[in-house]
N, C-alpha and C positions, 0 to 999 in steps of 0.2 A: 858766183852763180852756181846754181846748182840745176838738173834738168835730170826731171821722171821722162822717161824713153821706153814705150812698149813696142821692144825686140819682136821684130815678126820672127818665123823659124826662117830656118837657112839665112840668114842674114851673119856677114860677121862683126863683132866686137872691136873693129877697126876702120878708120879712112878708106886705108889703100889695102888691097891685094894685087899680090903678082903672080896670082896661078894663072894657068891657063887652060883653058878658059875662063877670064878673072870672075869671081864671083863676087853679090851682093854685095856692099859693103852700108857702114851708118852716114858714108857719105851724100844719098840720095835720099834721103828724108828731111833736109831744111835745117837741120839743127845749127846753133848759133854757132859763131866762130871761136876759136880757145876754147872748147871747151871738149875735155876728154872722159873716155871712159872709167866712172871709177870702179876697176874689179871686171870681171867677164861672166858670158855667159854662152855656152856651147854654141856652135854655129847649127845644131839641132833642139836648141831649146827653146824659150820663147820665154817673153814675160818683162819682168821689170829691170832695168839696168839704169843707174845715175852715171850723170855725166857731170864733170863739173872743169869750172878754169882756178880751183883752189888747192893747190898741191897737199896742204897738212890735210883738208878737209878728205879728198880723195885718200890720203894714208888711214884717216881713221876709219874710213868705208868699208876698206880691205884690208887693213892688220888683223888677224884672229888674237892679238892680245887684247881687241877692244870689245871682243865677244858682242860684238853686233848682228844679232838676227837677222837670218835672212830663210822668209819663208816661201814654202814653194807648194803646188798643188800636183801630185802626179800623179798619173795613170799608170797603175802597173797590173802585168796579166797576172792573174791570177784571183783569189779570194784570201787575205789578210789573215791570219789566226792572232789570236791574245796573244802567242807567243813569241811572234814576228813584230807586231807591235812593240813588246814589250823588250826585245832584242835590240829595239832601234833607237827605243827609250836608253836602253843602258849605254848604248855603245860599240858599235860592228868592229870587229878583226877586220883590218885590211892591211894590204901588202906592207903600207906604207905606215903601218902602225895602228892601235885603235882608233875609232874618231870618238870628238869629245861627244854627252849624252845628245840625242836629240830630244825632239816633243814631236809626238806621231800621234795618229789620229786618223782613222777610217772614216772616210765620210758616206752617210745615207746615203744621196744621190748624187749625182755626178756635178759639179759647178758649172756653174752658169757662164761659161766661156764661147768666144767665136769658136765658129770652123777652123780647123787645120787646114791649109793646104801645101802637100795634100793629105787625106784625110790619114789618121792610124787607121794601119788596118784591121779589119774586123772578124774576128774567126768563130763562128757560131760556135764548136765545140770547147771554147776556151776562155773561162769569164774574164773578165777583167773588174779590177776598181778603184777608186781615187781616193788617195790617202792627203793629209798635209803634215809638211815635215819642216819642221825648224831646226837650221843646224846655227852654229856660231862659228863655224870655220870656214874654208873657202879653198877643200884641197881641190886638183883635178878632176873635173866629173866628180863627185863626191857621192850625189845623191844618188846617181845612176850604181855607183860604182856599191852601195851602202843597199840600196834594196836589190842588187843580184845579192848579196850577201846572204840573203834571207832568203831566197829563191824566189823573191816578187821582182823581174825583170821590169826596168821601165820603159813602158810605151810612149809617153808624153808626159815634158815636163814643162812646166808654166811657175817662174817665179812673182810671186805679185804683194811682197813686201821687203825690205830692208829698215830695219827699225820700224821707226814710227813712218816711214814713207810708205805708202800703198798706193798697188797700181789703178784703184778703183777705173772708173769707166774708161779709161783709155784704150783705146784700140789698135790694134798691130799697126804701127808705125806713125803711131802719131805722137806726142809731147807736151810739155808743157813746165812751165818754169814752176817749180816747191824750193827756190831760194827759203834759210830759216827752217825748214823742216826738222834738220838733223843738227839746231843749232845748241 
């Protein structure tokens, strides 16, 4: 089984937590039983996350040797240059090593997403705008971590594809079974 899951934000990428005061977890959304998440997604980010009860399938989700796409739409402050683009295309220097090329792309106007809540916020003297970014890796924070690199800080990040899976109309915490999608 496999299950497209759209991660509301603050939400975590697991069952249970033990903080305290526990927060959110995927366990109040209905989702089917056995079935886990394959790979994470920031407990401030939002967007697409698979769930599955198929262990190899789950491995090939999240191994970065299967170089499986995962695209993401983010809002970052700033205005974009060709050479930040083009920066992110080749490859960012981070701590943890370079990351491999992405696919970046400024978008015209901002995507047709829900509300945040709560909302980013908004500072007249400080443009902002939304890029999309394909990576094939899956390190810590990556994306966040890949456009401070560039000096485009990210505001809001929404993933809404993995391969051929897309988050199309789904809405923050809702689901729905794409068994076969990733077959």
């Amino acid at each position: 089984m496999l299950i497209a899951f759209n991660k509301p934000f603050h939400v975590l990428c697991q069952f249970t937590d033990r903080s305290v005061p526990p927060r959110r977890t995927l366990a109040g959304f209905g989702l089917p039983p056995g079935v886990y998440p394959a790979g994470r997604l920031d407990h401030d980010s939002e967007g697409l996350l698979l769930l599955t009860d198929d262990g190899a399938l789950a491995h090939r989700i999240t191994d970065p040797r299967h170089k499986l796409r995962k695209t993401y739409l983010v809002q970052v402050e700033g205005t974009p240059t060709d050479a930040q683009l083009q920066a992110l295309r080749n490859g960012v220097g981070l701590k943890d090593g370079r990351t491999r090329p992405a696919r970046a792309r400024a978008l015209e106007t901002p995507p047709p997403l829900w509300p945040r809540d709560p909302p980013v916020r908004f500072r007249k003297t400080v443009p902002d705008a939304w890029l999309e970014l394909g990576i094939t890796e899956g390190r810590n924070r990556q994306v966040r971590r890949m456009t401070a690199a560039v000096d485009l800080p990210t505001l809001r990040l929404v993933r809404v594809a993995i391969g051929d899976c897309r988050l199309q109309a789904l809405q923050p915490g809702e689901w729905r079974d794409v068994s076969g999608a990733l077959s």
